[in-house]
N, C-alpha and C positions, 0 to 999 in steps of 0.2 A: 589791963584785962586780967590781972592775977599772977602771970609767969615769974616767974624768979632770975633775976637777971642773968643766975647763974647757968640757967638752961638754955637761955636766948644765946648765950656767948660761949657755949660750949665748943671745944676743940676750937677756937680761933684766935687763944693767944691774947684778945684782948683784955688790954688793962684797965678795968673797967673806974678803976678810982682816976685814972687820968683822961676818962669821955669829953671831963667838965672843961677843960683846958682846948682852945681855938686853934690850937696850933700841934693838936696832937691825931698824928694820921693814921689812916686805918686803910688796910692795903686790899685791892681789889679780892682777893683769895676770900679773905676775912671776910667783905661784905656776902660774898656767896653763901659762905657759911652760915650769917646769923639769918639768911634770908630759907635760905635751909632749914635752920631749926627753928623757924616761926611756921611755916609751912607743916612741918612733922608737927610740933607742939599743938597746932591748931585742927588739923588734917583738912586745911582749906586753902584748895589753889589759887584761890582770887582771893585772899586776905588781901594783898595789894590796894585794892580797892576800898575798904575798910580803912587801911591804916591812911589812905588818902585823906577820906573822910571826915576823918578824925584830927585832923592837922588844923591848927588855927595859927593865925600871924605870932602868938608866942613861941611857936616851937623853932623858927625862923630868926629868933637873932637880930642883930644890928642890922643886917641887910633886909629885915623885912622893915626895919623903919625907914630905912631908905627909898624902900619901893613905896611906899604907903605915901612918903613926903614929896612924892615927883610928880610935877605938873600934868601929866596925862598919862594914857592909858601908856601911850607909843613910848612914853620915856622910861616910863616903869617896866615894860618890858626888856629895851637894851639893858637896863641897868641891871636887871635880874639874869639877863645873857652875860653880861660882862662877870658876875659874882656867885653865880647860883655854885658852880661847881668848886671852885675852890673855897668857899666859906662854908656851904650848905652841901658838899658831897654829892650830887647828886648823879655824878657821874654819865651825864647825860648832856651834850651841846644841844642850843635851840638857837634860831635863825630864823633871822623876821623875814614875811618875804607879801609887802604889798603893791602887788603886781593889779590886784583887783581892787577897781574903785568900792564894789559893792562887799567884797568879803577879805579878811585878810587871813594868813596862814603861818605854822611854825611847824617849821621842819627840824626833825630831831634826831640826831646822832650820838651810838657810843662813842665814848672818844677809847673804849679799848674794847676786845672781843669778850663782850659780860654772857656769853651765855643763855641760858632761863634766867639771870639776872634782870635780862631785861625786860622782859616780859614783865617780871615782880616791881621794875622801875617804873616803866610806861605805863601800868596801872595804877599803880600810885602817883606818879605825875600829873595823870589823868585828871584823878579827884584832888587833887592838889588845884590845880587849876580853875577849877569849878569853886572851890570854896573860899580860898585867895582873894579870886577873882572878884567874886560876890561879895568882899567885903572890903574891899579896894575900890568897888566901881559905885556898890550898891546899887549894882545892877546885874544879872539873872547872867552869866554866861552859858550861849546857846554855840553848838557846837553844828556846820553846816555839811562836813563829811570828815572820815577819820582816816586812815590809810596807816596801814603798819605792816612792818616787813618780816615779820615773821608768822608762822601758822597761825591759825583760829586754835585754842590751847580747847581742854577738857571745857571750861566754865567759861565760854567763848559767849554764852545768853546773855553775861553779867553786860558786857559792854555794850550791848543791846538798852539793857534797862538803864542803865546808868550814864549815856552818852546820849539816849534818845535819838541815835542815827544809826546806820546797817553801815557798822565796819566792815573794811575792806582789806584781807588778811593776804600776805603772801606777795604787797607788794614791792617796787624796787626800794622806797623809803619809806622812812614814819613821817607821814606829814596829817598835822590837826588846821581845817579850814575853820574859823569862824563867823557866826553871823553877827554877833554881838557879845561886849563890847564896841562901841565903834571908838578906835585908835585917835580922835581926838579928844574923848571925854576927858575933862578936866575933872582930877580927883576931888574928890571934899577932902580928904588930908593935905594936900598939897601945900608945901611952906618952902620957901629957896633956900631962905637962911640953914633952916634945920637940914635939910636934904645936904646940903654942902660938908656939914659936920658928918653928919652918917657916911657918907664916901669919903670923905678924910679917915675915918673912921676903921671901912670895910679898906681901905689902900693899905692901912697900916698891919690891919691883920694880914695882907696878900706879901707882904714884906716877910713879914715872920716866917710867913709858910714856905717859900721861897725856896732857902737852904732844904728843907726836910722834904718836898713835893718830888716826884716826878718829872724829871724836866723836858721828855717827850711828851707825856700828859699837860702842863702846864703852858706847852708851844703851842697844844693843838686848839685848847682851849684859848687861848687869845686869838688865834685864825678864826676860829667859829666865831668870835666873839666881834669880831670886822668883818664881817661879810663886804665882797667884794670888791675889799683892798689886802692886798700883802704885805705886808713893813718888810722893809729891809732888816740886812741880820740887825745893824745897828739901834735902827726902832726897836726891834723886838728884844733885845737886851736889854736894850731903857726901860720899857713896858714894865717890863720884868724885875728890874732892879738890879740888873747883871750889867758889869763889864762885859764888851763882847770877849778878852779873852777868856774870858770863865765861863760863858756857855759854851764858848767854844770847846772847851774842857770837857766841859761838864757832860756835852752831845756826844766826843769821843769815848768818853767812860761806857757809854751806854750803847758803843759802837754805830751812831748813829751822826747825821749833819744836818746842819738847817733846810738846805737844800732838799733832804730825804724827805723830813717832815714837811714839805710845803708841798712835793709830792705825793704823796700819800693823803693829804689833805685835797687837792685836787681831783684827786682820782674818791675821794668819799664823797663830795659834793657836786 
């Protein structure tokens, strides 16, 4: 849209000649900030929306061929649970949850206190999901009711127009029900072979990132990411790529333990 990267990235330290690099992290503060000065630069509080919009399967990387090359709707979703956040940043868990023959739903958690970040996330999510969606499915994602747990913001109409449902603001979670897709749609990209490279793929980058992530962000995000089983410390070390004694390390540096974070994960879900 014109901006100069150099405005976008003002006061946040980022380096912006090392963006191109998969393994090079940008720390929550950071994200507030550039989300900041898109907001000021534009003087639009649902750019979110927009910048959703605007997202095509290029901007996504190896894991969007991955989602692309997965047998159905339902597989493309775990798999984007499993990798959305440490490859695609997106800072935000999602959790299948079909409880309903006729509708299914994704429930969405920060995995750290983002603020109006989120709100700038969740709107963008939003249309992310819609346009992904429709080009993965090639078919129309209708959304059946919306629920989010923070206020109705200033340009609260937009989700109106652009959801084609009466959000529900103010509640205990962010959860999106859908009508369609239906979770067994078999993609027209779908290939096993390829699909298997691509997560060989997306595993390898998850390695790199490893040492340099987060390692309370990185626990929380594989809990989200198995809904309704816990691993042991020893699973989640494998998972991970860690000896258990180096998380175990690694949880005390940060004054924290396995046990805290499975807490805390309980009590968010």
């Amino acid at each position: 849209w014109g901006y100069a990267a150099e405005d976008l990235l003002e006061n946040t330290n980022i380096d912006a000649q090392r963006l191109e690099s998969p393994t090079y992290l940008v720390q929550l503060d950071q994200c507030k900030t550039v989300a900041a000065n898109i907001i000021r630069l534009t003087g639009d509080q649902g750019i979110g929306f927009k910048i959703g919009l605007n997202c095509d399967l290029s901007n996504l990387g190896v894991a969007s061929q991955a989602v692309i090359s997965c047998g159905t709707v339902r597989d493309s979703l775990r798999l984007w649970a499993r990798y959305s956040n440490a490859l695609l940043g997106t800072l935000i868990s999602i959790r299948l949850d079909e409880r309903r023959s006729d509708h299914w739903s994704l429930t969405f958690t920060e995995l750290l206190p983002m603020g109006f970040l989120y709100n700038f996330c969740m709107e963008e999510y939003l249309m992310i999901m819609k346009t992904i969606g429709r080009a993965l499915s090639h078919r129309e994602v209708k959304f059946y009711g919306v629920e989010l747990s923070y206020p109705a913001p200033i340009h609260h109409a937009l989700y109106r127009e652009h959801l084609s449902c009466e959000p529900r603001f103010n509640r205990p979670l962010t959860r999106v029900t859908f009508e369609s897709p239906h979770l067994d749609l078999p993609l027209p990209g779908r290939d096993e072979a390829f699909n298997q490279l691509c997560q060989q793929h997306c595993s390898k980058i998850l390695r790199q990132l490893v040492d340099n992530a987060d390692i309370k962000l990185r626990l929380k995000n594989l809990l989200f990411s198995t809904p309704g089983h816990i691993p042991t410390l020893e699973a989640a070390a494998r998972e991970l790529q860690l000896s258990m004694r180096t998380l175990r390390r690694r949880l005390q540096e940060v004054s924290s333990s396995y046990q805290r974070i499975v807490d805390e994960y309980r009590i968010e879900t």
